[in-house]
KEVEXLO-346962 format. One record per atom (N, C-alpha, C): x, y, z; residue in one letter. Coordinates in steps of 0.1 Angstrom, whole numbers, plus 5000, padded with zeros to 4 digits. Last residue first. Layout:
# residues N
XYZA/...
//
This chain:
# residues 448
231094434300X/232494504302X/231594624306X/230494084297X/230194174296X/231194304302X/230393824278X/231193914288X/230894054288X/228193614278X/228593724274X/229393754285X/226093404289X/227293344275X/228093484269X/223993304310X/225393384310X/226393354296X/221993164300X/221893284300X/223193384300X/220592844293X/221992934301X/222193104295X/218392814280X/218292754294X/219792844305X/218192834252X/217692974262X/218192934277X/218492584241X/218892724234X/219292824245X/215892474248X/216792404249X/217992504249X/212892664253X/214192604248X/215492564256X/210092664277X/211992714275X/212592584267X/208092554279X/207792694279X/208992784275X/207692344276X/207192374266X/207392504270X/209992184301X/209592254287X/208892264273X/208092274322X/209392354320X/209392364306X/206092064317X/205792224315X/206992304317X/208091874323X/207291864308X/206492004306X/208791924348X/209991904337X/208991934325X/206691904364X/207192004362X/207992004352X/206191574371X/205791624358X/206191794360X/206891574398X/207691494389X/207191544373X/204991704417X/206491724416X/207091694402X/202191674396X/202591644405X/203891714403X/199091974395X/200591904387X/201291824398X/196492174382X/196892114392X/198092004387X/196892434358X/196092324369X/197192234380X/198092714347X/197092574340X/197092484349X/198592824373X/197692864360X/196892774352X/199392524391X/199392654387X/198392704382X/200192344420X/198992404415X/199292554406X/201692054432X/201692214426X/200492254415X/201191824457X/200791864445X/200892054441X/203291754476X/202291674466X/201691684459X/206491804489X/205391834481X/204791754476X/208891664493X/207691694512X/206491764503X/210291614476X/209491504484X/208591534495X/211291814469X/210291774459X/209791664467X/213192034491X/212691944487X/211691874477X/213092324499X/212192254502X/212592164494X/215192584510X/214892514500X/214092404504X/213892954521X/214492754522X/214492664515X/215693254526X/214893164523X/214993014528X/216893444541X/216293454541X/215093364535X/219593334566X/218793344551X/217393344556X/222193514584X/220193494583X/219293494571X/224393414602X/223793404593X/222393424594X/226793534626X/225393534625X/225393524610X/229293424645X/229293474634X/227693444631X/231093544678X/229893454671X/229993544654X/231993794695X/232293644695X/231493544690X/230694004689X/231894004684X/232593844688X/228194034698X/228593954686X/229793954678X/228594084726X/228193924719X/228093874706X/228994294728X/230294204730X/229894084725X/226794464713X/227794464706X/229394314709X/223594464712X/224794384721X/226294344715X/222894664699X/223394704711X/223694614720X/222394544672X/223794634676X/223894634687X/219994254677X/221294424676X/221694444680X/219894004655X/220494074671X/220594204668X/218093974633X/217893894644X/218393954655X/218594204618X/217194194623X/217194004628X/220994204616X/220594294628X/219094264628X/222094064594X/222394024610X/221194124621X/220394034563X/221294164569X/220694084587X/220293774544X/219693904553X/220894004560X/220893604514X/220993564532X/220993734538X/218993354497X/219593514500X/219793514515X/219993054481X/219193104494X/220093294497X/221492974459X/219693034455X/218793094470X/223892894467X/223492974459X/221793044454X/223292654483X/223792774492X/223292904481X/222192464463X/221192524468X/221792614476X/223592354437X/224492394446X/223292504454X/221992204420X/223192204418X/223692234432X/218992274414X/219292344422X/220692204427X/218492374377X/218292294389X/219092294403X/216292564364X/217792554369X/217392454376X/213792704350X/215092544344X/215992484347X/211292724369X/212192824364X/213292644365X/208192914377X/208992754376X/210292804363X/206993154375X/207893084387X/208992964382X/204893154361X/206193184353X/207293194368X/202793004363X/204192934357X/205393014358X/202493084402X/201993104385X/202993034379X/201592814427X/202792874423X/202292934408X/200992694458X/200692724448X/201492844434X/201492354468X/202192494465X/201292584455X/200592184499X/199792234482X/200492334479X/200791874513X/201292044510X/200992054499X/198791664536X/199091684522X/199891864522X/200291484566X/199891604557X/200091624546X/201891334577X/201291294561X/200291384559X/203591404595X/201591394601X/201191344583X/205891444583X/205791324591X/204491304597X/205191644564X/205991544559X/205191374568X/204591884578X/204091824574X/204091654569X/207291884589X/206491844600X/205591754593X/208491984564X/208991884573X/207991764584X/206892224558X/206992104551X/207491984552X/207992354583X/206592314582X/206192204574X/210892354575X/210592304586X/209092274586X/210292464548X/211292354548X/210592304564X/209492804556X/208792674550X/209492514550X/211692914567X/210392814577X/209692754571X/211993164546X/212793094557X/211393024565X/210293094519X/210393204525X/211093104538X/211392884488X/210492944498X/210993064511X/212092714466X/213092834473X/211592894481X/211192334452X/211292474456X/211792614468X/211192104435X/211792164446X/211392284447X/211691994406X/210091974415X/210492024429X/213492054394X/213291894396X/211891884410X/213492314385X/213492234375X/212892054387X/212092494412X/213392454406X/212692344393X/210092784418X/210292704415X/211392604408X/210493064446X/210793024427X/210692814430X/208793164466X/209793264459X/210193174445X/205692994470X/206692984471X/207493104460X/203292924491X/203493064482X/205093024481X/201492694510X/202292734502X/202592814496X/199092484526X/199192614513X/200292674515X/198292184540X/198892314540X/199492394529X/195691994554X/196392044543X/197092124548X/194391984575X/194191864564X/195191884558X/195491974611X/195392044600X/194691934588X/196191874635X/194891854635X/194491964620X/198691844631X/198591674633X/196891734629X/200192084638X/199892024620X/199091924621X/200292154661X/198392194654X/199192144642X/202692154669X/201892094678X/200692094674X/204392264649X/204692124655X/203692054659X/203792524654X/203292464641X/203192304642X/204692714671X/203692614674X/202992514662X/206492894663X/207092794669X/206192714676X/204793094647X/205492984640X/205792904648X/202293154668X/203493144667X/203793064654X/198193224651X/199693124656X/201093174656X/195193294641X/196793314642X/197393264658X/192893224627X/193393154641X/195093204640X/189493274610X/191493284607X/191693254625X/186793204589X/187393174605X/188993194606X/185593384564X/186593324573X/186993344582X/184093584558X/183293494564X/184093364569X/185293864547X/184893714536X/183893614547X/186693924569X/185494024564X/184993884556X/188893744577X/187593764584X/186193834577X/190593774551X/189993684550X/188793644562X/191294034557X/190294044543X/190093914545X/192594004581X/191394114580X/190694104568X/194893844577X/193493834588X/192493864582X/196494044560X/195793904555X/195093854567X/197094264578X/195894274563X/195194154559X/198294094589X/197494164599X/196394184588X/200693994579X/199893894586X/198593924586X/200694174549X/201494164561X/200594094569X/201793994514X/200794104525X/200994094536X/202994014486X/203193984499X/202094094506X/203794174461X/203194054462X/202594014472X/204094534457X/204994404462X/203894294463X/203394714440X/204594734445X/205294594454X/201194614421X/202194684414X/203794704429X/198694444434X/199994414428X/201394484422X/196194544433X/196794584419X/198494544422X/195094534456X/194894454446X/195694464434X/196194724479X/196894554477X/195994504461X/197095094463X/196094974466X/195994824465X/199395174485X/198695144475X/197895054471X/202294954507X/201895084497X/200495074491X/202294824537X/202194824520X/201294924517X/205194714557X/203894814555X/203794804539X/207494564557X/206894624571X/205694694567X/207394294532X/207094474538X/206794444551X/210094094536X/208494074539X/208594234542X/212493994539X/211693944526X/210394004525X/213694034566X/213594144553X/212994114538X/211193954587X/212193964581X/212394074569X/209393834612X/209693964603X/210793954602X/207993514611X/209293544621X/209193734610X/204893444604X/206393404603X/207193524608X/202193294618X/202593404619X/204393384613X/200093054606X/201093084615X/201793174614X/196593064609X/198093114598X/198593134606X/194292834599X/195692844609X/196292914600X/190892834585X/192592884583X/193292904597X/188092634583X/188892714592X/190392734584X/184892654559X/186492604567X/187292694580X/182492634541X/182992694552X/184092574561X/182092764504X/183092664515X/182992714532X/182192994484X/181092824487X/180992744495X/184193134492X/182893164488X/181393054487X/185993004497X/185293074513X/183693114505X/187493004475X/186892834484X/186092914494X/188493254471X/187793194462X/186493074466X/189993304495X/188293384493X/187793304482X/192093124489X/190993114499X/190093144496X/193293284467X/192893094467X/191893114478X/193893494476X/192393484465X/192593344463X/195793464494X/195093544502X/193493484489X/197693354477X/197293284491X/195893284494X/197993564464X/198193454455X/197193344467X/199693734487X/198093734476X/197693654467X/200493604512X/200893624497X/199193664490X/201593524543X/200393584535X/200593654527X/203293184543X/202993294537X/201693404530X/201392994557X/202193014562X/202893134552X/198092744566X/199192874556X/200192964560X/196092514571X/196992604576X/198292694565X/192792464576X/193792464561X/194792584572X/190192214582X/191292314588X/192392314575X/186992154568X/188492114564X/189192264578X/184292254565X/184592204580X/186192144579X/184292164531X/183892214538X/184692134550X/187692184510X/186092144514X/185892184525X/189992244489X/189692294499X/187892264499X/189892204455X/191192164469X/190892154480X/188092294444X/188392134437X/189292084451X/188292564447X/187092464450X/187292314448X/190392644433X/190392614449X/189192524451X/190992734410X/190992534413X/190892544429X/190492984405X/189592944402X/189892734405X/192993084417X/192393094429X/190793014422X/194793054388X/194892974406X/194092964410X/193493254377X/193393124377X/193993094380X/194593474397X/192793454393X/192493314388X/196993474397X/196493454405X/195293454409X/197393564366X/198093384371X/196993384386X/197193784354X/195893694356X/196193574366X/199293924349X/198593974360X/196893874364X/200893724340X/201093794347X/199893824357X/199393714312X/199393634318X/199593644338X/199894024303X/198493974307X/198393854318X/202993944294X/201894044310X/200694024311X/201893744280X/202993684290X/202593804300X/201093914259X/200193774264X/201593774277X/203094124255X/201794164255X/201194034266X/204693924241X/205093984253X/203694004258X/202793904212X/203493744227X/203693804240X/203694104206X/201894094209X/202393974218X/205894144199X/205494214209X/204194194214X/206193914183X/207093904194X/206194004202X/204894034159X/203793914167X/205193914182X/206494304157X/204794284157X/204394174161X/208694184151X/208994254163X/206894254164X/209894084127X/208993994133X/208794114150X/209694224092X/209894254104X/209094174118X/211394014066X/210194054071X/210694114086X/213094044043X/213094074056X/212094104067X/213493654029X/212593784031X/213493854038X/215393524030X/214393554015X/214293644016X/218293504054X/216693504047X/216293574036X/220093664062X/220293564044X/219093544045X/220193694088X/219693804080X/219993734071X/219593384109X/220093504108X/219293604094X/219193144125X/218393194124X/219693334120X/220292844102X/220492884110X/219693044111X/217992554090X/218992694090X/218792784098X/216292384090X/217392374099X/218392504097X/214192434075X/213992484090X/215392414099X/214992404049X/214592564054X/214692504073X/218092184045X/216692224044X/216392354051X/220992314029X/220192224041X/218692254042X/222492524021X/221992424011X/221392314024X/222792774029X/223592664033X/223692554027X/220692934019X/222292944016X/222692834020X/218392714009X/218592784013X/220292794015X/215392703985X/216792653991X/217492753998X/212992773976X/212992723992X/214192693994X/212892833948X/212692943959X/212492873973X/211292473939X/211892653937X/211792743945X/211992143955X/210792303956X/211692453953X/213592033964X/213792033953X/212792163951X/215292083996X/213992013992X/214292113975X/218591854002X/217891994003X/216691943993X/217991574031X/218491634015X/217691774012X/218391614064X/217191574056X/218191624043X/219791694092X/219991564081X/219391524067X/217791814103X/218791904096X/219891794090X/214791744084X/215191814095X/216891814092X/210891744071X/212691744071X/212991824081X/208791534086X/208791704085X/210391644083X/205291354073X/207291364078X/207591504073X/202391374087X/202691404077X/204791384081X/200891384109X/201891214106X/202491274097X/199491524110X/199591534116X/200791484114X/198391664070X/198091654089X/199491574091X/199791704049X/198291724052X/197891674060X/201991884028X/201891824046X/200191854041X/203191714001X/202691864008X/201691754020X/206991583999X/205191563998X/204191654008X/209591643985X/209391663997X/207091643998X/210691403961X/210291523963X/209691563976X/213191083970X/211391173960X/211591343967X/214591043979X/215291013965X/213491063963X/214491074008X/214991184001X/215391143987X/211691044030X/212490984023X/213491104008X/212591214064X/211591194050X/212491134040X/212691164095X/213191184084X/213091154073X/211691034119X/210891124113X/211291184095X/213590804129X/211890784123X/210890884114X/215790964131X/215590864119X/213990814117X/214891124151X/214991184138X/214891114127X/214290974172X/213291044168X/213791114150X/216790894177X/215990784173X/214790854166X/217791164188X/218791074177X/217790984169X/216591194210X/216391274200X/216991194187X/215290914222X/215890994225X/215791104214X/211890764236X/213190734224X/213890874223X/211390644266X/210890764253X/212490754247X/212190564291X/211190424280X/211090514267X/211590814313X/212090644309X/211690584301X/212191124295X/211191044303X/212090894304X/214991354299X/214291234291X/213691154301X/214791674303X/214791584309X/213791424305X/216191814281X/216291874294X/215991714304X/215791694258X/216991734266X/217091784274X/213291664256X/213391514258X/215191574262X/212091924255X/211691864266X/212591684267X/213291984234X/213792054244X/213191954256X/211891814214X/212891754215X/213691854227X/209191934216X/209691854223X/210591804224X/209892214205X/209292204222X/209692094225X/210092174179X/211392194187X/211092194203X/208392064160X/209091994172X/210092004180X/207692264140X/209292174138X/209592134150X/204492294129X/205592354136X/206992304129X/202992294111X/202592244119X/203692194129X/203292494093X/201992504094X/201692414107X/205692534083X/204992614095X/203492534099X/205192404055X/205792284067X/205192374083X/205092544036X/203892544042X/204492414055X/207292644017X/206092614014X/204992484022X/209092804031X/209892644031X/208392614024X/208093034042X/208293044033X/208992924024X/206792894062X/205992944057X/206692944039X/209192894079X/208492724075X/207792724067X/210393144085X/210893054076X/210192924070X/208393214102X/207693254091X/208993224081X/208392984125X/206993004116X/207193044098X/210893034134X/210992944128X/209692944119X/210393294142X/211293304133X/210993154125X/208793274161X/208193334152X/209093344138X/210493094176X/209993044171X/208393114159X/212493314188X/212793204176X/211693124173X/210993464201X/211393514190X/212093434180X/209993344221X/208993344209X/209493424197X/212493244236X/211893124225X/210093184219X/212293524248X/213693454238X/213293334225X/210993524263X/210593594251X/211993554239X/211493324280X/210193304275X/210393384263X/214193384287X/213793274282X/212493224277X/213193654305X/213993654294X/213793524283X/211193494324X/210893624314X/211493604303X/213793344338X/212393304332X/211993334321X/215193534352X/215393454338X/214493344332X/213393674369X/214293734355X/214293684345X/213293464387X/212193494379X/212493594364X/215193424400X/214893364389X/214293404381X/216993674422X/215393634415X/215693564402X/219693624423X/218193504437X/217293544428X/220993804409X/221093674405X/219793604416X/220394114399X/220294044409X/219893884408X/222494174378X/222094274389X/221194194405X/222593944362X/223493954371X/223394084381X/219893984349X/220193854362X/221193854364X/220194174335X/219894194348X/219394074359X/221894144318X/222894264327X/221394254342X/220893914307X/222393904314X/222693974324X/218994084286X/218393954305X/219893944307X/220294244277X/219794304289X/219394174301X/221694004255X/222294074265X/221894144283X/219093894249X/220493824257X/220793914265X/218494114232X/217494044249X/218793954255X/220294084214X/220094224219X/219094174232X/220293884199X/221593894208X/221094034220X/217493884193X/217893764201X/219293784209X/218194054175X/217194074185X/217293984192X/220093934158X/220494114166X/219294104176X/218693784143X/219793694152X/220293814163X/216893854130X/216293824139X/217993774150X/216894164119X/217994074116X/217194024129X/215894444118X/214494354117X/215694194119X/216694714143X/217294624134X/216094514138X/215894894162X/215594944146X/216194844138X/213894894189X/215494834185X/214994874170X/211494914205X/212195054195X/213994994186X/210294744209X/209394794203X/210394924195X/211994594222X/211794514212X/210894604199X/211894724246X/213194754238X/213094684222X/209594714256X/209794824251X/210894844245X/209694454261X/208894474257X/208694604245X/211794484282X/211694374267X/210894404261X/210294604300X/210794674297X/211794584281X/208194444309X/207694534302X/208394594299X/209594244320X/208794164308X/208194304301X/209994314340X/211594254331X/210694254315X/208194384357X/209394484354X/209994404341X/207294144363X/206594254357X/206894324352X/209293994373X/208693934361X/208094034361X/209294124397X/210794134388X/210194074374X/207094054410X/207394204403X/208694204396X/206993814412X/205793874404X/206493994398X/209193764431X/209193714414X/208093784406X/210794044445X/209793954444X/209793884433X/211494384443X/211994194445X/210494194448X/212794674441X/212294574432X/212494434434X/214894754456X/213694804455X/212694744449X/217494644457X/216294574461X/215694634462X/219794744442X/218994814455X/217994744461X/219694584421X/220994634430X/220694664443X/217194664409X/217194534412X/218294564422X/217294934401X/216294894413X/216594784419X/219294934386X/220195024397X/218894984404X/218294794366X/219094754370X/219794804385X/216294984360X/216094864360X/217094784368X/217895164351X/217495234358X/216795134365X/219395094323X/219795124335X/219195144349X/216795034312X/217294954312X/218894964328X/216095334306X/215495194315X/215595064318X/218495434293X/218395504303X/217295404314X/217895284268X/219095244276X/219195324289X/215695424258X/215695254263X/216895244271X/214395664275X/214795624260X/215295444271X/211195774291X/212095764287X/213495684281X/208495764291X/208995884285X/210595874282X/207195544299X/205995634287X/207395714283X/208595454320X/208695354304X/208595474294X/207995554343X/209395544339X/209295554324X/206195354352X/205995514351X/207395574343X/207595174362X/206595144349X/206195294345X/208895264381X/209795244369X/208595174360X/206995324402X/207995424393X/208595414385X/206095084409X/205495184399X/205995284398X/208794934418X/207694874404X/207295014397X/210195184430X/209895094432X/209595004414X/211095514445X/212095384437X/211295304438X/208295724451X/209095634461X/209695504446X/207595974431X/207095804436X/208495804442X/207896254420X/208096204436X/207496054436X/207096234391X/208396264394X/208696194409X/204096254396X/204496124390X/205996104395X/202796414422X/202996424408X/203996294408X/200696284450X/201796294442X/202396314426X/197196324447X/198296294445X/199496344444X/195496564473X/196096564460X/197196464458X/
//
């Protein structure tokens, strides 16, 4: 007989279990006392958690004022990327639902501006030209004066693409019932409650959320559908986190493919279950699979697996093709926070010019740039390198044990997401389309 619901073990599925019954601020607490605890890590599952519990707050907040809904996700993504600042992936989430709530906002002002929605207001790309301007691309400043519509005529009804969209220089448009308090055109006004309307936008916001878990639970189905394109026959492919993400890129290529896998065994740490709960497909309590399970489902499949010391990687990269990747978060400049050891494999790889293949879902890739990389590496609890029971020896020595590594953008060659295959250097242009300009700093509250 199952467990009644009440006894789950603190995790993911207890606090999705959590949601059905009880009130928002009591999950929102309860969210935060997991992350505190590390009951809840990983990026899959901190993105699972974050994105269903936004989800739920957007569903019962009783104010339609779009600038209250926007202050009111601020807030919770704040309280819980400061519960646990190493998972990015938080603020990812938050910044995704943040820019569909302004940009449902900007729709159904453009709508009511008579019909400019129709073909947005360029706010994706002028985010993409501030976060990170290409060489030779005209800046935001140049882009305006080219686009800025002539203002001694009437605003002219949009009929594709070239059509000129006002912007927040533009003269107010002469069109009845589109001016707005400020007197500036509709889509430069600011997002608050003086709108026309009050329409309530929480119905397409929640159906967006809605797409972003879906997205979630699909990222490592499409992934695992570009393996055929990666991985050929009689190829040696060595792997170094057994991730599930890892685990269904293989079976995918094994299905048509006969190869060998090296997986080098990594060092047991605290990043990684000692044992997994429930059923590994469903993802709900941790991402990660333990060496032994990832053997075993990639033997049953008709894969050849060869487990290895990590401290033999040096000596079998030279006779590898490739090496596969699972990385903890993606940085803005094509770098990435991996499990402790990756940096050194990606190293080795580096100098055998081994190709490395990350494979990563978007919603990893995350705006920060890695400024001050001590900050983004979590560092472990001492005892699971020494113990206690050599107490005189470590009262003379000071022990660090991060748990992660930062990798570089130079030892990578190609990241593989959801939507396809990508070099280092183009991440910036899917950063952003997916995060405002607006959304990128998170901490702007004091919180008490």
């Amino acid at each position: 007989m199952p467990p009644p619901a009440g006894t789950l073990t603190p995790g993911l599925a207890s606090f999705l279990s959590s949601l059905k019954n009880s009130p928002t601020e009591t999950s929102v607490e309860f969210l935060v006392y997991l992350l505190r605890r590390r009951q809840i890590r990983g990026s899959r599952s901190c993105a699972i958690a974050t994105a269903h519990l936004l989800r739920m707050v957007l569903r019962n907040i009783p104010d339609k004022d779009v600038t209250k809904l926007i202050d009111r996700v601020q807030r919770i993504g704040q309280r819980l990327a400061e519960a646990q600042p190493k998972e990015l992936a938080i603020g990812n989430i938050v910044r995704r639902i943040l820019g569909l709530i302004r940009d449902e906002a900007e729709e159904d002002r453009d709508k009511e501006a008579g019909g400019y929605g129709e073909i947005g207001t360029g706010t994706r790309y002028s985010n993409a030209t501030s976060i990170t301007p290409p060489e030779g691309q005209p800046g935001p400043t140049e882009k305006r004066s080219l686009l800025a519509p002539n203002t001694s005529t009437p605003a002219p009804a949009i009929t594709s693409l070239f059509s000129p969209v006002p912007l927040k220089d533009a003269s107010p448009i002469s069109t009845p019932g589109t001016q707005t308090p400020g007197g500036g055109s509709p889509i430069a006004a600011p997002l608050s409650s003086t709108s026309n309307t009050a329409q309530d936008l929480r119905a397409e916001v929640v159906e967006g959320v809605q797409e972003i878990i879906d997205e979630l639970n699909q990222a490592d189905n499409q992934i695992a559908g570009y393996a055929i394109d990666h991985i050929h026959s009689s190829e040696v492919v060595l792997t170094y986190t057994p991730s599930m993400t890892v685990q269904r890129f293989i079976l995918k290529a094994a299905a048509k493919r006969k190869f060998t896998v090296i997986h080098a065994v990594p060092f047991s740490n605290d990043h990684r279950p000692r044992s997994l709960a429930g059923n590994p497909n469903t993802g709900l309590d941790d991402d990660e699979e333990n060496s032994e399970r990832f053997q075993k489902s990639l033997t049953v499949a008709g894969v050849t697996v060869v487990m290895i010391p990590f401290s033999a990687i040096f000596a079998l990269i030279s006779r590898t093709s490739k090496v596969i990747l699972d990385p903890h978060i993606v940085l803005a400049d094509g770098s990435l926070v991996a499990p402790a050891g990756a940096r050194a494999m990606a190293q080795a790889a580096s100098m055998h010019q081994t190709p490395v293949i990350v494979l990563s879902g978007v919603y990893k890739l995350s705006p920060v740039y890695p400024s001050d990389v001590k900050t983004l590496i979590e560092i472990g609890h001492p005892s699971s390198v020494v113990g206690y029971d050599q107490g005189s020896f470590l009262e003379k020595i000071d022990i660090k044990n991060p748990l992660f590594d930062h990798v570089p953008a130079d030892h990578v060659d190609l990241y593989i997401t959801n939507l396809g295959g990508h070099a280092p250097s183009y991440l910036y242009r899917i950063i952003a389309d997916h995060y405002r300009n607006e959304d990128i700093h998170l901490m702007r509250f004091d919180l008490e």
